[in-house]
C-alpha positions in Angstrom: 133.2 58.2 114.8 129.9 56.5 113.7 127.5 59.7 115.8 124.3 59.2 116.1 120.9 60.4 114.4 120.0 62.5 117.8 123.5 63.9 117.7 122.8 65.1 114.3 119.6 66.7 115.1 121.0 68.4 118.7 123.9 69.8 116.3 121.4 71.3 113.5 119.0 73.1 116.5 122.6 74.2 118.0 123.0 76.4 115.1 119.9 78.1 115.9 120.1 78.2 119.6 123.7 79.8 119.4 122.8 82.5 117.0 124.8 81.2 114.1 121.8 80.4 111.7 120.5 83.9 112.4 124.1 85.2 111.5 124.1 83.7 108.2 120.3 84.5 107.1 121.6 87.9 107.9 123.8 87.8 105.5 121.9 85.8 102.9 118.7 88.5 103.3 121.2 91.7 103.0 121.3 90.6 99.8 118.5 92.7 97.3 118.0 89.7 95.2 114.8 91.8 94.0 114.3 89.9 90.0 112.0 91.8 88.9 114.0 94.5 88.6 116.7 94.5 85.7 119.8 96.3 87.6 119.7 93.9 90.4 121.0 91.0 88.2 124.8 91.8 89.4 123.1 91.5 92.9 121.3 87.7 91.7 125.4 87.0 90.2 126.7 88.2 93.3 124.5 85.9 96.0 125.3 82.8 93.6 129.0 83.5 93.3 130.0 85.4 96.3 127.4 85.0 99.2 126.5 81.3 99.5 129.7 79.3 98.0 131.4 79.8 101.0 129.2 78.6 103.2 128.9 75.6 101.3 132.8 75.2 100.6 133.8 74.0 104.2 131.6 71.0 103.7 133.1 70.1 100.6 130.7 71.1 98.1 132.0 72.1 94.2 130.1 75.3 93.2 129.7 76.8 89.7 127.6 79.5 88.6 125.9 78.8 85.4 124.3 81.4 83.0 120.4 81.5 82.6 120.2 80.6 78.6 117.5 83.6 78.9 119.7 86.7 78.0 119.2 89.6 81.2 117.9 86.4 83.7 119.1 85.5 86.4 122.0 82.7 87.0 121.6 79.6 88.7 124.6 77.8 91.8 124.8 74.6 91.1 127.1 73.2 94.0 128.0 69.4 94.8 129.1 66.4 96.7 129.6 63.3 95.6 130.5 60.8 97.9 130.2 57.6 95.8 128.4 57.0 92.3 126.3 54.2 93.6 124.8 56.0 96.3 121.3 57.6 95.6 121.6 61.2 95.0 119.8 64.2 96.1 118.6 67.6 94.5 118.2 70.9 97.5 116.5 73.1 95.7 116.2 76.9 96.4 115.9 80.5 95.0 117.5 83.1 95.7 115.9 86.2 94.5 113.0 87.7 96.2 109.5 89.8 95.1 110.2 93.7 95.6 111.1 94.8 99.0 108.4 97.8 99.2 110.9 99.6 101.7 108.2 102.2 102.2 105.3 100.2 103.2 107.1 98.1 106.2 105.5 98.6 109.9 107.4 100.7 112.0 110.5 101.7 109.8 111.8 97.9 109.5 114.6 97.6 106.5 113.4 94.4 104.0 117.1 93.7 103.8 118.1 93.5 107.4 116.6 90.6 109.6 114.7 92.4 112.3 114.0 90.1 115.2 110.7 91.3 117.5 110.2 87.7 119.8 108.9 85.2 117.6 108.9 86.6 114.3 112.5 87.2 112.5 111.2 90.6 109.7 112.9 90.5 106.3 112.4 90.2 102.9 113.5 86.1 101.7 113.2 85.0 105.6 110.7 82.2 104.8 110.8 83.4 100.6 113.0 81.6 99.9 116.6 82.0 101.9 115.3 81.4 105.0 114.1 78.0 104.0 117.5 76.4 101.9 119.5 77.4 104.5 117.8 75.4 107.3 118.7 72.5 104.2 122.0 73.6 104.3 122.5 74.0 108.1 120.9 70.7 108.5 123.9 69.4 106.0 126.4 70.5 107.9 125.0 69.1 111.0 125.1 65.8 109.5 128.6 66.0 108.1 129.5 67.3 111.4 128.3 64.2 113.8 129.1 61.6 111.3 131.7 62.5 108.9 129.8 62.2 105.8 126.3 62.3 104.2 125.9 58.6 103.4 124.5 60.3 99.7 125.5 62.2 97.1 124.0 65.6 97.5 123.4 69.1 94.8 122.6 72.2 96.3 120.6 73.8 93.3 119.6 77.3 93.7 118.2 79.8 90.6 117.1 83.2 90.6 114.0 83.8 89.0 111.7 81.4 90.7 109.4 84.8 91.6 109.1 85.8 88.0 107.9 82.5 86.7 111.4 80.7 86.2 112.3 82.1 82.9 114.9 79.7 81.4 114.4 76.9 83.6 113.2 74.8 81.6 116.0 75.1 78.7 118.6 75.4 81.4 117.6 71.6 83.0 117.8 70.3 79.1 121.3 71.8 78.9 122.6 71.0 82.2 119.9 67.5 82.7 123.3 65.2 83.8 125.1 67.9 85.9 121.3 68.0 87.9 120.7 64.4 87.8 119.0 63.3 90.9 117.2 60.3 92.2 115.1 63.1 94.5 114.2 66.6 94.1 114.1 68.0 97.8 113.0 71.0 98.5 111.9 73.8 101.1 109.3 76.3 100.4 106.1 77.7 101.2 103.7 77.7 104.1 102.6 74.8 105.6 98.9 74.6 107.1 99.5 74.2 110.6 102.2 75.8 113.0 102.0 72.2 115.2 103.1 70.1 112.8 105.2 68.9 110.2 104.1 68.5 106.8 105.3 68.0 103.4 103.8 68.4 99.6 104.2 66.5 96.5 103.5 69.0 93.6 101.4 72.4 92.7 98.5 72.6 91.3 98.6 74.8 87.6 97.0 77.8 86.2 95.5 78.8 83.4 95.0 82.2 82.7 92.8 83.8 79.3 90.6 87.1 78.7 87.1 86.7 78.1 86.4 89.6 75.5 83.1 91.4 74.1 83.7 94.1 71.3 81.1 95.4 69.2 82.3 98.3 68.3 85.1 101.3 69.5 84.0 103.9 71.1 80.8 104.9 73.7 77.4 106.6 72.1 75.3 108.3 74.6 73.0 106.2 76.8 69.8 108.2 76.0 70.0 108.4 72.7 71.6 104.1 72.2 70.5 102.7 75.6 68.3 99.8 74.9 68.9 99.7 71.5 72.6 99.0 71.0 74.4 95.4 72.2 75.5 96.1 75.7 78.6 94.4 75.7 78.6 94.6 79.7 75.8 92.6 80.2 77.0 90.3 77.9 79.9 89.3 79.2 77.9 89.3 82.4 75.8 86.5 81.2 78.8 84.7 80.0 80.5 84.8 83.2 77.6 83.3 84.9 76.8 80.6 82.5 80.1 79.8 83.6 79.8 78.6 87.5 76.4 78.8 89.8 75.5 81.4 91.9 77.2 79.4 94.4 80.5 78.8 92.5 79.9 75.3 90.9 81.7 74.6 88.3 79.1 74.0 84.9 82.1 74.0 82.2 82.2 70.0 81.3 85.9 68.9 81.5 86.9 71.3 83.9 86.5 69.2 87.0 88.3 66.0 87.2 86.5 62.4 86.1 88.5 60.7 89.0 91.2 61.4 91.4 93.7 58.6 92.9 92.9 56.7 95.8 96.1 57.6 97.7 95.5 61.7 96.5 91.9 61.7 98.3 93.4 59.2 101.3 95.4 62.2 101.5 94.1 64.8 101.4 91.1 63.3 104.1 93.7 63.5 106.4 95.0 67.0 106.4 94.5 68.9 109.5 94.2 72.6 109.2 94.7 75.5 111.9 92.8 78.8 111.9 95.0 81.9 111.8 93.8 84.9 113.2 93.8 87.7 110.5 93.3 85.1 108.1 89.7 84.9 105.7 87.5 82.1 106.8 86.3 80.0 103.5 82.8 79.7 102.7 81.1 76.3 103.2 78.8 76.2 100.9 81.2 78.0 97.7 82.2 75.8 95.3 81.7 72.3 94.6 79.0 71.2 96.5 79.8 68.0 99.1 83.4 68.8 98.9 85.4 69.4 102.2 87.6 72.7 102.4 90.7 70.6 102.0 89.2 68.5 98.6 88.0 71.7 97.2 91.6 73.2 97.4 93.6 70.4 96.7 91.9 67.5 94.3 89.5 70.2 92.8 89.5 72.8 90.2 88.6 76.2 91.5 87.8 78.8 88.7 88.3 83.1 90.1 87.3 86.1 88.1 90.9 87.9 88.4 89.7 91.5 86.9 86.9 92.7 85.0 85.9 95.8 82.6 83.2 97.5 81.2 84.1 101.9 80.9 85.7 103.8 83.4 84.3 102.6 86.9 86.5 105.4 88.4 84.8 107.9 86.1 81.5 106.9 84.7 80.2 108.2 81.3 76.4 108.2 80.0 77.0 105.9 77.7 76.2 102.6 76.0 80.1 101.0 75.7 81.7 99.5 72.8 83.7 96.7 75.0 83.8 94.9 78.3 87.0 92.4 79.1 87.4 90.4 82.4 90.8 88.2 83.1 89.7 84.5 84.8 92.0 81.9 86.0 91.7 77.9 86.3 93.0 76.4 88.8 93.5 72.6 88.5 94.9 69.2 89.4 97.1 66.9 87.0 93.9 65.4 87.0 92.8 67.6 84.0 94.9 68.7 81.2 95.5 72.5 80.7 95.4 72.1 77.3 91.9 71.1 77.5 91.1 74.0 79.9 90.2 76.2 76.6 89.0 74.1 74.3 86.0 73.1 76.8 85.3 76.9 77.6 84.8 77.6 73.9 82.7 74.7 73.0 80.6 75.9 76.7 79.8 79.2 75.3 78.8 78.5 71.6 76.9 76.2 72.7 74.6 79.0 75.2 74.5 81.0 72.3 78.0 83.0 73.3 79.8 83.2 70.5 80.5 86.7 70.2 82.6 85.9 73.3 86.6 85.8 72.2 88.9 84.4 74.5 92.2 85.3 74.6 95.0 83.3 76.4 97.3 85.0 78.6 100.7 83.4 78.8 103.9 83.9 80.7 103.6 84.0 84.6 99.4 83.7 84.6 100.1 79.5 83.0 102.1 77.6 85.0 101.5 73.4 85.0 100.5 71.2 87.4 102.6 68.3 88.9 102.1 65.5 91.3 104.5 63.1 92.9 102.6 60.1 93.7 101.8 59.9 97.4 102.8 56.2 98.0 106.6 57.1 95.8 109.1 55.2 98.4 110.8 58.9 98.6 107.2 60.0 99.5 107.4 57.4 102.1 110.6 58.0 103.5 110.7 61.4 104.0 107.0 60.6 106.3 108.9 57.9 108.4 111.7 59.9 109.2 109.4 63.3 110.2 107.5 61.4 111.9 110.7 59.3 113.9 111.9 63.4 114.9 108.6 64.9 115.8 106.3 61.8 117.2 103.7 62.5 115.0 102.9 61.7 111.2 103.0 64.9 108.9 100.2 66.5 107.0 100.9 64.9 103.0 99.8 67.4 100.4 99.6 66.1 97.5 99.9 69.2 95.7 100.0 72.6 96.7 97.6 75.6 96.2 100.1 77.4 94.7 102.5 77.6 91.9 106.3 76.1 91.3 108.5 74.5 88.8 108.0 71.2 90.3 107.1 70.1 86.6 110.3 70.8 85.1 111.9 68.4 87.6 109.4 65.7 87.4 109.5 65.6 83.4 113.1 66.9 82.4 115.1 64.8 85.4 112.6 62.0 85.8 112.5 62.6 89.6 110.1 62.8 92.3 109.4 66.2 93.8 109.4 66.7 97.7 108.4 70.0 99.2 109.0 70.5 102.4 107.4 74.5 103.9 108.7 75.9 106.9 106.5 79.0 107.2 102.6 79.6 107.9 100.1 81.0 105.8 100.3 84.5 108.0 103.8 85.1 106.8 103.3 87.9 104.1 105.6 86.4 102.0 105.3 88.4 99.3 103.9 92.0 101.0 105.6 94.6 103.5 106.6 92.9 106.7 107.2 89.6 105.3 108.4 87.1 108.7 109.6 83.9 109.8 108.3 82.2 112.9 111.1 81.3 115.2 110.0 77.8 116.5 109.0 76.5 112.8 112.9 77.8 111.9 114.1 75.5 115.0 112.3 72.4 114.4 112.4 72.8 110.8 116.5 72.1 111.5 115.8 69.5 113.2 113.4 67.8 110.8 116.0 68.1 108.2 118.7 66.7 110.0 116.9 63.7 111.0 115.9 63.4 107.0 119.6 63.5 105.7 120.5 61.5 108.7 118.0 58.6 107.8 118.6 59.1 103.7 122.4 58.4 104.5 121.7 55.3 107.1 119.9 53.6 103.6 116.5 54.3 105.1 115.7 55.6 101.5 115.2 54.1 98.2 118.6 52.9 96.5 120.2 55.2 93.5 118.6 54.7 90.0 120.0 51.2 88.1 121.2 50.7 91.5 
């Protein structure tokens, strides 16, 4: 039986309507997939071997768990279908663990690891971080395999567990395992996406680059009466520093920290991004940051620099006295349109050149750098993932071409050579990664249905053919 692409998409909402998605996020959420904690690792094994293999099994997927080549990290499922060699193949991507649960801080005793449903929003911790979201992929698999009796592609379910503490081992992991995750598309659901009206899809993250600006003249504090005014204030040094750095208005003045150009089809994209205000949300400032830049340019073709922290004695307990050191943590963020390596280099030629050379500056590494990525927004994948969002909800989706946050979407692009498609299911009101982290109901629903109609059209050849192919 041949089925048809509406069939597909009536099955995949069917799962929702009739309480059998909710039934599995239950279980997938019960799961305290918490990595930043060391003794739940036998909790990370035990969703990767135990919880999600099975429902993956009945539609004839091959799962294996493989070791992160980071001793203490978490594993990675790597489960799949291959239906023929010459037909394109696909990369799901997920993760499975989860920021802390913060039992003790959720409204009106909910559990994180229980799915509390109160109308509209579905309460738990991984709802929309990340379980939530790769099983609406995997529902919407099933659907497909359901009305038509196979995929029409060769499909990977890919799902690690330490996506929330910066991926350790990743990247070593995809060198190992590069032909067992080979992929003509990375697909995969995460995130908040800026409207709760429409569908939308983004192609990348913009990086970060993280470093300490640092003034030390000496160790200790000497009393203010007796040093004030005739010691180096390291305080107002830095202070002067930090403002030689941006405007009083937030302009950038670093040269090489903004980009020279950005890609016709990026800023055709990004033009057309529709936003929607969220109550309880900040409103941004018109007039911060680069001047002449719309809200949507300023986020996602720009580079926006933020003072993360800054030092100078014991603001909680002042002292009379001249200090010996003042220390403020900044962070770049930026496009693929200018190299993080570069980020530095610039700063330090800024501030000798202002007279700051007493300034040190000290990179901070681990999860404060992460790289920026891009799929180009005219990438046939690109293109048909738009058609067939737009063929399931009559309207074209919002294209961003990369995200405000972070994610691995590098390692993808470089180590597998494929294009990177995210595809957010939440809204930016979600509180992902605080107490009462939720899912909105309706995005759940029609995000099954989006997917469906996306594997549907990827098996029907409405997609770009397999690689050599």
């Amino acid at each position: 039986m041949p089925g048809s692409r509406e069939g597909a998409i009536a099955r995949a909402v069917a799962r929702y309507d009739d309480g059998q998605y909710l039934a599995a996020l239950r279980t997938l959420v019960a799961v305290p997939t918490e990595s930043q904690m060391p003794q739940r690792l036998p909790d990370l094994y035990r969703y990767c071997a135990e919880v999600l293999p099975p429902m993956l099994a009945d539609m004839g997927f091959v799962s294996t768990v493989l070791d992160n080549p980071e001793a203490g990290r978490g594993p990675v499922l790597l489960a799949t279908r291959i239906e023929d060699p010459a037909l394109p193949t696909v990369l799901v991507y997920g993760h499975g663990d989860v920021v802390r649960g913060l039992a003790p801080q959720w409204s009106n005793g909910r559990d994180p690891w229980a799915v509390t449903v109160e109308g509209d929003r579905w309460y738990g911790r991984g709802t929309v971080d990340n379980k939530g979201q790769h099983l609406i992929a995997l529902e919407a698999l099933r659907a497909v395999l359901a009305e038509r009796g196979r995929l029409g592609f060769n499909a990977k379910f890919f799902v690690e567990t330490g996506e929330e503490v910066g991926s350790p081992g990743l990247a070593e992991f995809l060198q190992l395992h590069r032909e067992a995750c080979a992929a003509d598309v990375f697909i995969a659901l995460d995130g908040p996406r800026q409207t709760t009206f429409m569908p939308e899809m983004s192609l990348g993250a913009r990086g970060g680059v993280a470093f300490d600006l640092m003034v030390e003249y000496r160790e200790g504090e000497h009393h203010s009466g007796h040093w004030g005014g005739v010691l180096d204030d390291p305080g107002f040094v830095l202070a002067h520093a930090l403002a030689s750095i941006v405007t009083p208005r937030g302009k950038i003045l670093v040269d090489g920290w903004l980009p020279r150009q950005v890609p016709a089809a990026v800023k055709a994209a990004v033009d057309a991004l529709v936003f929607e205000d969220i109550p309880g949300l900040p409103e941004g400032s018109a007039d911060w940051g680069e001047p002449g830049l719309s809200k949507a340019e300023r986020i996602y073709s720009s580079t926006g620099v933020i003072v993360l922290a800054s030092v100078c004695g014991h603001p909680d307990a002042p002292t009379n006295a001249v200090q010996g050191k003042a220390r403020a943590r900044l962070q770049v963020r930026h496009t693929v349109d200018v190299p993080a390596e570069t980020i530095v280099p610039n700063l330090r030629r800024h501030l000798d050149a202002r007279g700051f050379g007493m300034v040190r500056i000290e990179e901070a590494l681990n999860r404060s750098m992460f790289p920026a990525s891009r799929t180009d927004p005219e990438n046939p994948w690109v293109k048909a993932v738009a058609r067939s969002m737009q063929r399931t909800s009559n309207r074209a989706p919002n294209i961003v071409p990369n995200s405000s946050g972070s994610s691995p979407s590098d390692l993808f692009l470089k180590i597998l050579d494929a294009p990177c498609i995210w595809i957010p299911n939440s809204y930016p009101g979600c509180n992902q990664h605080g107490p009462d982290e939720h899912a909105l109901a309706p995005l759940l629903r029609e995000g099954l249905g989006l997917m469906a109609g996306i594997w549907w059209d990827f098996g029907t050849g409405d997609a770009p053919a397999a690689k050599g192919v």
